[in-house]
Backbone as numpy.savetxt, mean C-alpha at the origin, in Angstrom:
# Nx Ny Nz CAx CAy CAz Cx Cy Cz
-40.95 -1.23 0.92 -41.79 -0.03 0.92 -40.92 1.20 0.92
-41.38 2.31 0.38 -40.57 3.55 -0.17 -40.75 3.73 1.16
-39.61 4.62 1.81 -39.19 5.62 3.47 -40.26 6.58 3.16
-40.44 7.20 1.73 -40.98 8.82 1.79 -42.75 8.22 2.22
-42.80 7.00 1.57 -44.49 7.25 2.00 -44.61 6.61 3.54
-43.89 5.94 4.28 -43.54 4.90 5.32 -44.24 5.79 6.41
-43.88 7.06 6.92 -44.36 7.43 7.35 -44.09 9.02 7.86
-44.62 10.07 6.89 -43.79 11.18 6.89 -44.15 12.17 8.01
-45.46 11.79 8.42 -45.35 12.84 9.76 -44.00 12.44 10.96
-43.42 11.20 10.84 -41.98 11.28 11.95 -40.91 12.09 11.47
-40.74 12.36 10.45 -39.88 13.51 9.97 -39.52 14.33 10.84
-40.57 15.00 11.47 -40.65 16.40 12.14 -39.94 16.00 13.37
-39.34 14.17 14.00 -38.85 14.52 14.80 -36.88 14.04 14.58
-36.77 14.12 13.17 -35.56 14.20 12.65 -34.42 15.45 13.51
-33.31 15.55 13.71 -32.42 16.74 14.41 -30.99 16.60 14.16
-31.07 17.56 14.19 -29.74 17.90 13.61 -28.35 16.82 15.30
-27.51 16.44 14.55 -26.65 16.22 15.67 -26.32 17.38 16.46
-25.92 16.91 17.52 -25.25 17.92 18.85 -24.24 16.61 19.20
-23.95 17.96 20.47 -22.28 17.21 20.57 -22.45 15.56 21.37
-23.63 15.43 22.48 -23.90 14.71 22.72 -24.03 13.24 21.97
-24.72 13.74 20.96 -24.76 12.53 19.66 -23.28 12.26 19.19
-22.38 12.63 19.27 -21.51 12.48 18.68 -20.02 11.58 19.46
-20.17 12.13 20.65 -19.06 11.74 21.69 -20.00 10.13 22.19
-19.30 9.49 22.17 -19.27 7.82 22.84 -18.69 7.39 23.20
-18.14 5.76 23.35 -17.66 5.46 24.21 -16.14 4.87 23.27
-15.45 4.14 24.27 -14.08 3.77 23.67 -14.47 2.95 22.37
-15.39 2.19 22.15 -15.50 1.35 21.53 -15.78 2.16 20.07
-17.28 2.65 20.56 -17.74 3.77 19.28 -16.29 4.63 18.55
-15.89 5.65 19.29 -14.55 6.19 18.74 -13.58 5.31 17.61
-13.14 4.17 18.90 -11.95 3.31 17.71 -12.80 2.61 16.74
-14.15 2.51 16.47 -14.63 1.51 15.47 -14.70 2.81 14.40
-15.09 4.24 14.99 -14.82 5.27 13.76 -13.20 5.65 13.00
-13.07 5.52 14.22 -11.22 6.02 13.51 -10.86 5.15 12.59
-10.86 3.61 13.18 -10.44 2.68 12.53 -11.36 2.86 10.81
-12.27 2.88 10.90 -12.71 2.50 9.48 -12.86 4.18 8.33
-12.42 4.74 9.46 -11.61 6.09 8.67 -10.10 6.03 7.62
-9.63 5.58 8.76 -8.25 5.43 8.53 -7.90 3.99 7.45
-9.19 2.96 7.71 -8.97 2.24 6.15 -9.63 2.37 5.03
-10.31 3.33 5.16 -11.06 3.90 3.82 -9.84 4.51 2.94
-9.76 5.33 3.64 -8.37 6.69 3.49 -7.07 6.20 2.99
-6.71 4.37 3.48 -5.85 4.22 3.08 -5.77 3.25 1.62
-7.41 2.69 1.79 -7.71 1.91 0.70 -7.29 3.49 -0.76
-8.04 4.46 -0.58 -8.21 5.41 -1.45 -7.01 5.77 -2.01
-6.01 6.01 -1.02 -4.41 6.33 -1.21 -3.95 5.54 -2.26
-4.11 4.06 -1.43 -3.47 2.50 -2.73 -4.11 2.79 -3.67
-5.39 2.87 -4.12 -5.73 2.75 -5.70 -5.68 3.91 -6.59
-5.59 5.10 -5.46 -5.58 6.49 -6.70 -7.29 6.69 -6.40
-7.74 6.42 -5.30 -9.25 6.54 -5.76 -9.49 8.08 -5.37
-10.46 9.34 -5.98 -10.26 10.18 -5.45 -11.48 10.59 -4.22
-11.48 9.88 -3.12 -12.41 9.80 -2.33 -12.10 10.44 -1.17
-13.69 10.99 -0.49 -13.33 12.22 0.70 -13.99 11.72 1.52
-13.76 10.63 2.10 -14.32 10.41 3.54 -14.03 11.17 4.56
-15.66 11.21 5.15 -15.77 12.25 6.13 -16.08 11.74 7.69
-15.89 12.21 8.20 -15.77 11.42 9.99 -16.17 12.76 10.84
-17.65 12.06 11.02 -18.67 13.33 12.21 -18.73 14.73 11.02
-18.63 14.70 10.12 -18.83 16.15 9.13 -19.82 16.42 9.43
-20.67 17.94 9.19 -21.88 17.74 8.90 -22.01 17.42 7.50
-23.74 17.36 7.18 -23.67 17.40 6.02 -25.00 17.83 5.66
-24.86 19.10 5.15 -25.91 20.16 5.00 -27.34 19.57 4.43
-28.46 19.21 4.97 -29.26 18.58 4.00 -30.63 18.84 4.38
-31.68 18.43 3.92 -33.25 18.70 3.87 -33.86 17.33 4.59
-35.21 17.91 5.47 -36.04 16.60 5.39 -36.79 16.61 4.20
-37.62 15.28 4.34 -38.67 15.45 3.04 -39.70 16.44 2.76
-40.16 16.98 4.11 -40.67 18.24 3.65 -40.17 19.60 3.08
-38.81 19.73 3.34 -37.77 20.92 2.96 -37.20 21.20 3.81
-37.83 21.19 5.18 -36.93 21.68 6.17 -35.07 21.69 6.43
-34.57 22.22 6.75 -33.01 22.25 7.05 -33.20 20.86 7.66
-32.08 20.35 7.50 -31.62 19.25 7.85 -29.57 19.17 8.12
-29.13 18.86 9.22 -27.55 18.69 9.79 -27.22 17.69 9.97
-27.30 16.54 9.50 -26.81 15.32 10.36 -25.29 15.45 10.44
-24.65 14.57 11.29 -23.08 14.73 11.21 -22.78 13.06 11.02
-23.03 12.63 9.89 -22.65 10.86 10.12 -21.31 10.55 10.27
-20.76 9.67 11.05 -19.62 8.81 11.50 -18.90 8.73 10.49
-19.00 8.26 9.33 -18.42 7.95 8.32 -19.34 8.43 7.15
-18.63 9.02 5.92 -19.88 9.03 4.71 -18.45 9.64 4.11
-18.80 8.83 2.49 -17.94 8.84 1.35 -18.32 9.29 0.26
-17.70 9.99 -0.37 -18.17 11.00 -1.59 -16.67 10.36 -2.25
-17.48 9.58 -3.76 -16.08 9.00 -4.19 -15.82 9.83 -5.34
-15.95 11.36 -5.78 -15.32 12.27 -7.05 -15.21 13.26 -5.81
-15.22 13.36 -4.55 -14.45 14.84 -4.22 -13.56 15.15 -3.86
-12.60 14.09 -4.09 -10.91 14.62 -3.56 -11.23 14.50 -2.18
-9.36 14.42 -1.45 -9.34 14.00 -0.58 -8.91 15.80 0.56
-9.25 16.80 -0.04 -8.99 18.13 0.30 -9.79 18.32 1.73
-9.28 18.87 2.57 -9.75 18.92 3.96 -11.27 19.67 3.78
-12.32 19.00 4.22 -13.75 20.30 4.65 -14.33 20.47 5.51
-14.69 21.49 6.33 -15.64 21.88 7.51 -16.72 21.24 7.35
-17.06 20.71 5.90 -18.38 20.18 6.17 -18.82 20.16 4.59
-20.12 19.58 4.24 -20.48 19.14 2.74 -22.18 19.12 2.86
-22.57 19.72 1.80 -23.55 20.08 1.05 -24.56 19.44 0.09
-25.32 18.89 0.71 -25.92 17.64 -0.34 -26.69 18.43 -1.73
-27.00 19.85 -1.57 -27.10 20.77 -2.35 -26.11 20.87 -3.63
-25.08 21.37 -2.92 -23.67 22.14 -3.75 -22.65 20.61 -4.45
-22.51 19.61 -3.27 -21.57 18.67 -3.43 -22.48 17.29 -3.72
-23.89 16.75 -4.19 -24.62 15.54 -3.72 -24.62 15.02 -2.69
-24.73 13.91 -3.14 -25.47 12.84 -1.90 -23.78 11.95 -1.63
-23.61 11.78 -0.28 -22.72 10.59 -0.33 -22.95 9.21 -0.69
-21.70 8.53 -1.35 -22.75 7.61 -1.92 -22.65 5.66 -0.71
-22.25 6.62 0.05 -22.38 5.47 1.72 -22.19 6.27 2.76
-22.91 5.74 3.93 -23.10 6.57 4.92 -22.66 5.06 6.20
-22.06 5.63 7.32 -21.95 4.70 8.29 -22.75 5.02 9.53
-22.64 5.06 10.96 -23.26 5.10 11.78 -22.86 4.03 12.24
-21.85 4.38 13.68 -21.43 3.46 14.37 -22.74 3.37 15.57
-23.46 2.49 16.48 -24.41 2.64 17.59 -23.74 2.97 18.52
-24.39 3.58 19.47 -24.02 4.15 21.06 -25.11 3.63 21.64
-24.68 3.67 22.85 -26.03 3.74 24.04 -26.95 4.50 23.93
-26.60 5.63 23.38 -27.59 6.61 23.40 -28.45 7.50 22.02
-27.57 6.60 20.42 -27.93 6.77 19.36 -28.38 5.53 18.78
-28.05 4.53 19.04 -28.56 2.98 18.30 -30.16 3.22 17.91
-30.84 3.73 18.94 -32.23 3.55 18.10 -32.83 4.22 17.25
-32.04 6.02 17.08 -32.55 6.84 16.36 -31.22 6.35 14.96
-30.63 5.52 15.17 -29.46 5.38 13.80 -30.32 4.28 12.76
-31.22 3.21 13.58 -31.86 2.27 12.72 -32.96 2.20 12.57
-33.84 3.54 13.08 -35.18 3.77 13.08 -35.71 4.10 11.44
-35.99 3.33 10.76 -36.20 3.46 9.43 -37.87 4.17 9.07
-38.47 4.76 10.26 -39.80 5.04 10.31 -39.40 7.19 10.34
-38.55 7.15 11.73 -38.46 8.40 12.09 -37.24 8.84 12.51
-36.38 7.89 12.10 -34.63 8.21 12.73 -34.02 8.70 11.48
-32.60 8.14 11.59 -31.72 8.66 10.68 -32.00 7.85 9.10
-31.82 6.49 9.88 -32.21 5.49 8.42 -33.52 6.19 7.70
-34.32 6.77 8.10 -35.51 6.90 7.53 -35.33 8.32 6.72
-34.36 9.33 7.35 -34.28 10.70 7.03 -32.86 10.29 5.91
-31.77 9.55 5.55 -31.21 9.43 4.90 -31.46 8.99 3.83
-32.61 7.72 3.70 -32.63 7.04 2.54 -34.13 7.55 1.69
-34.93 8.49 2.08 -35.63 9.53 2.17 -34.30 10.79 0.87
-33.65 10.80 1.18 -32.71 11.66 1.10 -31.85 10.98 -0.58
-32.21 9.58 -0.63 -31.43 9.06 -1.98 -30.24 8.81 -1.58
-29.91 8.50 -0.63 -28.42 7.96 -0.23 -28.39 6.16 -0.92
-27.57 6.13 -1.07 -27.97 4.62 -2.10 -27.47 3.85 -0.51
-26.58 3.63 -0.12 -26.28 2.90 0.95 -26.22 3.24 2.35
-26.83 2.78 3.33 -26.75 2.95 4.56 -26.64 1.75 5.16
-25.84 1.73 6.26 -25.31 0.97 7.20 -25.06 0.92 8.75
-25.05 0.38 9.42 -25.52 0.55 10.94 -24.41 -0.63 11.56
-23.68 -0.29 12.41 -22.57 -1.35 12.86 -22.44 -1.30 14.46
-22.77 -1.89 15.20 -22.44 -2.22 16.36 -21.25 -2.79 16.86
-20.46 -1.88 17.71 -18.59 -2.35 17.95 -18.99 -3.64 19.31
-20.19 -3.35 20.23 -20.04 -4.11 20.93 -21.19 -5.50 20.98
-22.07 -5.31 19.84 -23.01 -6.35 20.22 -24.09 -6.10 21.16
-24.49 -5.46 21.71 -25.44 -5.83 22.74 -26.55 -4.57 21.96
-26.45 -3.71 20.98 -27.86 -3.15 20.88 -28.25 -4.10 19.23
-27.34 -4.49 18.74 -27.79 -4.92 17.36 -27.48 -6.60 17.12
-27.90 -7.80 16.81 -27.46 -9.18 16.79 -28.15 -9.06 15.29
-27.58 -9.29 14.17 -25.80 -9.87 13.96 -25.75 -8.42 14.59
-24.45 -7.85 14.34 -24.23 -6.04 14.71 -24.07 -5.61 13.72
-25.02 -5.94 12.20 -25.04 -5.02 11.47 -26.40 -4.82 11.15
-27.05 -3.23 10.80 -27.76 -3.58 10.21 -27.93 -2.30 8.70
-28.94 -2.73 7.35 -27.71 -2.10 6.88 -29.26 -1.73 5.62
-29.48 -0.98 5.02 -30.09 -0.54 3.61 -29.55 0.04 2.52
-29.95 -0.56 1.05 -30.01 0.42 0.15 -31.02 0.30 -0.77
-30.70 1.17 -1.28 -32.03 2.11 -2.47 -31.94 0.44 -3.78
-32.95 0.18 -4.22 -33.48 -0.18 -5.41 -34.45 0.51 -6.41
-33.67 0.95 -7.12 -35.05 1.17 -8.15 -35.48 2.47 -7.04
-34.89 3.35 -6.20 -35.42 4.24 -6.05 -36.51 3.94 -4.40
-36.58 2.36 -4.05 -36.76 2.36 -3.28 -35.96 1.28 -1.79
-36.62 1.57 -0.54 -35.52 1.11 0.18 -35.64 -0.32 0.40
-34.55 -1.10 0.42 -34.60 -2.04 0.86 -33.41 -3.18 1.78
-33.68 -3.87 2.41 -32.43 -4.03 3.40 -31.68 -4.69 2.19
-30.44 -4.62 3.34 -29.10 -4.75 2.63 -28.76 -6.26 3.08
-28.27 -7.12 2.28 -28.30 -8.62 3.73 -26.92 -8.52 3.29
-25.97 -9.18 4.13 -24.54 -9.63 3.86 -24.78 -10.74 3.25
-23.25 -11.41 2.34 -23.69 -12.08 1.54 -22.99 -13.77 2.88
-22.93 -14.66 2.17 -22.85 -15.98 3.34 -21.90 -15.27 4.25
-20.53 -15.27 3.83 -19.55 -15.08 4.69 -19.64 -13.48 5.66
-20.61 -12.83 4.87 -20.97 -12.06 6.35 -20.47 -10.53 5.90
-19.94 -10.71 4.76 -19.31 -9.13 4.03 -20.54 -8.68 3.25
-20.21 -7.28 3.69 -21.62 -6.30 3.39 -20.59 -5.96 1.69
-21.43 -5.94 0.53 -20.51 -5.60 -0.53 -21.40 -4.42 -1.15
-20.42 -3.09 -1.48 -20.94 -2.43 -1.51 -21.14 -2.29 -3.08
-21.97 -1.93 -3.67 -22.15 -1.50 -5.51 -22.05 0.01 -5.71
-21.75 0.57 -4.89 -21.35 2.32 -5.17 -20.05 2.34 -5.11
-19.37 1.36 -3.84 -17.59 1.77 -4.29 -16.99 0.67 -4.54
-17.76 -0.50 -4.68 -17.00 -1.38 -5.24 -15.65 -1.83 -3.84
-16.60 -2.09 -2.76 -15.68 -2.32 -1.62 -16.51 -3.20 -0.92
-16.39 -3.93 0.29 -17.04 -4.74 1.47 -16.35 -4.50 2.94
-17.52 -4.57 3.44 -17.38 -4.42 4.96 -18.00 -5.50 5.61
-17.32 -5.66 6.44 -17.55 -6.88 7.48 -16.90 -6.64 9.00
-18.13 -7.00 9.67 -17.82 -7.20 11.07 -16.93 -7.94 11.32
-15.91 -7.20 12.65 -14.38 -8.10 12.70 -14.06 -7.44 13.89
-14.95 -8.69 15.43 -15.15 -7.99 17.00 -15.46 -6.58 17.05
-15.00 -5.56 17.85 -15.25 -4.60 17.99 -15.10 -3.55 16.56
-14.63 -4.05 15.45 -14.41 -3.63 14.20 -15.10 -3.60 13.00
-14.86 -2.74 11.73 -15.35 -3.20 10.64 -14.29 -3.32 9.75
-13.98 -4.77 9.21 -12.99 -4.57 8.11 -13.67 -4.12 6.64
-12.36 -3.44 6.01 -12.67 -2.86 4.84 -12.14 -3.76 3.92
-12.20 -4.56 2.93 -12.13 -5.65 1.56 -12.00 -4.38 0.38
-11.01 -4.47 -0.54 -11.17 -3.77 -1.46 -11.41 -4.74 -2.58
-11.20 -4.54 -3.84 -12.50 -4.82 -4.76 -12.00 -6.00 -5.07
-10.76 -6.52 -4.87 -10.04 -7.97 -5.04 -10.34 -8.47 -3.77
-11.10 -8.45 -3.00 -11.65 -8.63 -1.92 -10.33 -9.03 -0.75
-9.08 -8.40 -0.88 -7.94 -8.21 -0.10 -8.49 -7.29 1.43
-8.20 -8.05 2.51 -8.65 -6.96 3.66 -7.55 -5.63 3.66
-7.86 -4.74 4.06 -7.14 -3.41 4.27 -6.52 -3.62 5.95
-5.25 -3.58 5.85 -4.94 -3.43 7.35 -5.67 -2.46 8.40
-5.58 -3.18 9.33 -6.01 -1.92 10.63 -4.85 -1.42 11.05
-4.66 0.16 11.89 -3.62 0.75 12.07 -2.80 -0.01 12.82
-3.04 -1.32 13.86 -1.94 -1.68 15.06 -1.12 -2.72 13.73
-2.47 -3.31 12.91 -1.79 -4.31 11.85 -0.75 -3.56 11.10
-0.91 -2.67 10.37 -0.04 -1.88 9.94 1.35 -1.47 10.57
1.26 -1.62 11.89 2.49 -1.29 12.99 3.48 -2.55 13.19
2.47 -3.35 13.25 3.09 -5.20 13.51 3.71 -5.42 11.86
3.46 -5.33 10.91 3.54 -5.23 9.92 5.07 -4.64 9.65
5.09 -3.19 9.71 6.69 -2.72 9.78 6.98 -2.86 10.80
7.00 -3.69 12.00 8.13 -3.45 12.51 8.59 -5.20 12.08
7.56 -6.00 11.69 7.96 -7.49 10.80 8.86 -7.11 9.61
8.82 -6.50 8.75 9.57 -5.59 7.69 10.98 -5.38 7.93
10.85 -4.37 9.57 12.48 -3.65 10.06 13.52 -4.76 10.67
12.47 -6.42 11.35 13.28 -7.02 11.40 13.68 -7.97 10.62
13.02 -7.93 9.52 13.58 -8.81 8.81 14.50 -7.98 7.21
14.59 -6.72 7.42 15.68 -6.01 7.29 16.76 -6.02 7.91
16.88 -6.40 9.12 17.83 -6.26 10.06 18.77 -7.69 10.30
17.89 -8.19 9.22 18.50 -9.90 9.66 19.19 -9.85 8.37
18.90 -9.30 7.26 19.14 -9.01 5.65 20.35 -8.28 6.23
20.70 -7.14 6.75 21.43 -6.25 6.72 22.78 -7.20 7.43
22.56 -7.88 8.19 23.39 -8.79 9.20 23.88 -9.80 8.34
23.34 -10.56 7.41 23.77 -11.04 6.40 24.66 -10.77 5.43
24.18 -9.65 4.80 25.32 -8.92 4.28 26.37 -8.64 4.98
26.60 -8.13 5.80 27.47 -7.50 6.70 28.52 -8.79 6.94
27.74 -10.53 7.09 28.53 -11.25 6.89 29.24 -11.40 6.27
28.55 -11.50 4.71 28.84 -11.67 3.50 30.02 -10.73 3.60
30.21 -9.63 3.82 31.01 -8.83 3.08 31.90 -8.84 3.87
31.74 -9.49 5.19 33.44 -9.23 6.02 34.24 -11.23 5.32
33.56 -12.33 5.10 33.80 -13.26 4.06 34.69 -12.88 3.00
34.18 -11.54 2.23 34.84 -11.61 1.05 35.94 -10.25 1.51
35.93 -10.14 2.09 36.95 -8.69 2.77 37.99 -9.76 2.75
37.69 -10.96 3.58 38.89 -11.95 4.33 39.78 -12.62 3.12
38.49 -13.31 1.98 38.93 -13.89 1.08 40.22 -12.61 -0.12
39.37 -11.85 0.12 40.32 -10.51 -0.53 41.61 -10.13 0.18
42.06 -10.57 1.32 43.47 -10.39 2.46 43.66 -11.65 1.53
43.39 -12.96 2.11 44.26 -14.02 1.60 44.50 -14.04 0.09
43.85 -13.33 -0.89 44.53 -13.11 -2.19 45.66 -12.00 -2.51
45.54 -11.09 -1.93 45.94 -10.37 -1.51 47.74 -10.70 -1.14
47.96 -11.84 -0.08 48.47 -12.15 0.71 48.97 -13.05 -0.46
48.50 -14.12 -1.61 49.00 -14.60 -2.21 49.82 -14.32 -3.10
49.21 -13.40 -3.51 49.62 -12.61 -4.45 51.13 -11.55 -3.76
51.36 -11.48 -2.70 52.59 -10.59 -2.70 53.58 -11.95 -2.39
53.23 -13.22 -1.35 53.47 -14.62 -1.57 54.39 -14.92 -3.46
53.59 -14.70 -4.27 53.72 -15.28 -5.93 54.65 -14.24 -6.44
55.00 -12.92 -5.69 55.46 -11.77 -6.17 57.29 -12.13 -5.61
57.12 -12.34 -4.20 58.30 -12.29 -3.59 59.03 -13.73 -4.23
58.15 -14.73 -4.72 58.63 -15.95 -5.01 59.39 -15.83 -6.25
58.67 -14.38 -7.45 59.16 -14.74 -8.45 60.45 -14.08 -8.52
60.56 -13.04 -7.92 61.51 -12.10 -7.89 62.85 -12.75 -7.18
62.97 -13.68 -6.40 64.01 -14.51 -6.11 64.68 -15.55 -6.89
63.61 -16.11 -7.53 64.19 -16.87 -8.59 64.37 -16.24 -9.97
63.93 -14.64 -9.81 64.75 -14.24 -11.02 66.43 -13.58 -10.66
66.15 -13.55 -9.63 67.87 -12.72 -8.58 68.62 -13.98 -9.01
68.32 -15.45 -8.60 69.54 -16.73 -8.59 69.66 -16.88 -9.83
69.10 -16.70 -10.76 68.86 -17.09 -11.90 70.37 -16.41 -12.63
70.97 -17.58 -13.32 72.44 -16.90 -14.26 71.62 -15.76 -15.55
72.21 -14.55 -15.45 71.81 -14.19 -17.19 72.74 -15.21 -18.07
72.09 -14.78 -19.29 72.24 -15.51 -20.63 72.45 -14.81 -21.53
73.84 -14.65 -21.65 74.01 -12.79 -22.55 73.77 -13.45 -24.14
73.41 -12.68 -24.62 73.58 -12.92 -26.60 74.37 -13.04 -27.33
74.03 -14.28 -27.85 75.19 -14.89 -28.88 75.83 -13.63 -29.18
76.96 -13.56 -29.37 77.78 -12.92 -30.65 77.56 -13.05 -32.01
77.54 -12.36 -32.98 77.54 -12.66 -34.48 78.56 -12.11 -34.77
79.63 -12.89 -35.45 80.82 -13.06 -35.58 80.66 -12.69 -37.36
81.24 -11.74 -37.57 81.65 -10.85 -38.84 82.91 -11.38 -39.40
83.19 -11.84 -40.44 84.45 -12.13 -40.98 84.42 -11.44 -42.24
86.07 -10.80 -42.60 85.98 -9.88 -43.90 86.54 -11.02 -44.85
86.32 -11.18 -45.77 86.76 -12.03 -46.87 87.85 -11.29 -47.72
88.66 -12.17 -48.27 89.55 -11.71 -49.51 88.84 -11.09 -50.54
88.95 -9.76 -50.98 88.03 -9.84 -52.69 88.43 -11.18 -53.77
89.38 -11.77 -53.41 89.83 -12.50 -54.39 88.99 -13.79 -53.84
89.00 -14.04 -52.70 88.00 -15.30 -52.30 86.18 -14.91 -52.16
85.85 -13.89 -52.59 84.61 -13.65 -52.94 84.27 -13.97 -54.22
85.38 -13.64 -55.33 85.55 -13.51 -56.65 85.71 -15.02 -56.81
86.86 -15.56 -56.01 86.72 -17.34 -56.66 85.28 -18.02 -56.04
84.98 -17.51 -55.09 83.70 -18.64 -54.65 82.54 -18.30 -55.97
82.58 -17.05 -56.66 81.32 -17.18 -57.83 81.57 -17.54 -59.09
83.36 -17.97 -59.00 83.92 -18.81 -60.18 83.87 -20.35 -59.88
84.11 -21.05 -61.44 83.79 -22.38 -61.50 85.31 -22.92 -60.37
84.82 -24.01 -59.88 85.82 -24.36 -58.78 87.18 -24.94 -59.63
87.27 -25.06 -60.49 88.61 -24.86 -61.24 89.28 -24.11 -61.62
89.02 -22.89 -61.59 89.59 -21.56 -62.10 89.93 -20.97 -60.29
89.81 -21.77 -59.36 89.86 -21.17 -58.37 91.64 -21.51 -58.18
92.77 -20.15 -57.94 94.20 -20.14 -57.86 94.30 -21.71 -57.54
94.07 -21.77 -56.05 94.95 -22.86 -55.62 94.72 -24.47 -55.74
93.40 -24.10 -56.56 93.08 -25.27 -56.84 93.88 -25.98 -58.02
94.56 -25.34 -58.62 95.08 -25.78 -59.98 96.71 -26.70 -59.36
């Protein structure tokens, strides 16, 4: 059933967030940061140019016209750059095209009230996806709960077996993970969480450090092997140079010049009978 006809006199008790709505507990906080900080980093890796926003407002209307402020937990606008804003304009900038809402003690029922809460004033609003996540379990079983638009009207969102919410606006999945939501990008690879990310390099620095130690072997090995050649080599130097010291020289033949008689040049190209003494 369409939100706008569902039931529009609860509208009127739609409100803008205050600070109250916004501040929660340890759990609420790190389940926002966290799925801030892997949106942000999914966006980084692919080049995506996406502006996730965390508690923004976001300037908007009920269905009757009235002003409308919500400040949602999370909501992604995937063409607006990742440029810092006070806040966004469903007017000036559209619609985000996912919205989160972590539960509190004291927001869980106006976050999934699809009659007169937020769910009802967002998807009212053409937000294609909305989502509802519980960090601790006790206001929501499973702890998600989640809508989007068909055809213009609303309808729940189910996870698929394994429990990942997949989204068709960014081409991403979310899934409950304990007090968490992991983020899946579109190769359905999970996105680290920030402590993972920490465990991560400092797994990296030591196994740089074991690389670096290796080398360091390696190269004092061939330092050593480079002395004992080294060492051979002045060894092969001193060896040759002694046995060229004992060694006798061997001076060069002589070529022994003899002047001839003209007359015994003259008989050797005469017939050997005409030679004087032969007669």
């Amino acid at each position: 059933m369409s939100v706008h006809s569902e039931y529009k006199g609860a509208y009127a008790l739609l409100h803008d967030d205050e600070e109250e709505d916004l501040v929660g507990s340890d759990w609420h906080q790190r389940a926002i940061i966290s799925l801030y900080n892997s949106l942000n980093d999914l966006a980084a890796n692919t080049g995506q140019p996406w502006h996730v926003g965390n508690q923004l407002p976001l300037a908007a209307w009920k269905p009757n016209g009235d002003p409308w402020s919500p400040s949602p937990d999370i909501m992604i606008y995937p063409d607006a750059g990742p440029t810092k804003r006070d806040g966004m304009s469903a007017r000036d900038d559209g619609l985000p095209a996912l919205i989160v809402e972590v539960a509190s003690p004291s927001t869980w029922r106006y976050d999934v009230d699809a009659v007169a809460g937020k769910a009802a004033g967002y998807l009212a609003l053409d937000v294609p996806e909305y989502l509802v996540f519980d960090p601790t379990g006790r206001f929501l079983r499973p702890p998600c709960r989640a809508w989007r638009l068909v055809g213009g009207v609303a309808r729940p969102w189910q996870p698929e077996p394994d429990g990942r919410y997949m989204s068709h606006a960014l081409s991403i999945a979310l899934s409950p993970d304990g007090d968490l939501l992991r983020v899946c990008d579109s190769q359905n690879r999970p996105i680290p969480y920030d402590y993972e990310k920490a465990q991560i390099l400092a797994t990296q620095a030591q196994e740089l450090h074991a690389r670096a130690q290796e080398l360091h072997a390696r190269a004092q090995e061939l330092h050593a092997r480079a002395q004992e050649l080294h060492a051979r080599a002045q060894e092969l130097h001193a060896r040759n140079w002694r046995t060229c010291a004992l060694k006798p020289r061997r001076r060069p033949p002589l070529v022994m010049t003899k002047r001839l008689h003209p007359e015994y040049v003259g008989a050797c190209s005469r017939p050997q009978s005409r030679i004087p003494w032969a007669a």
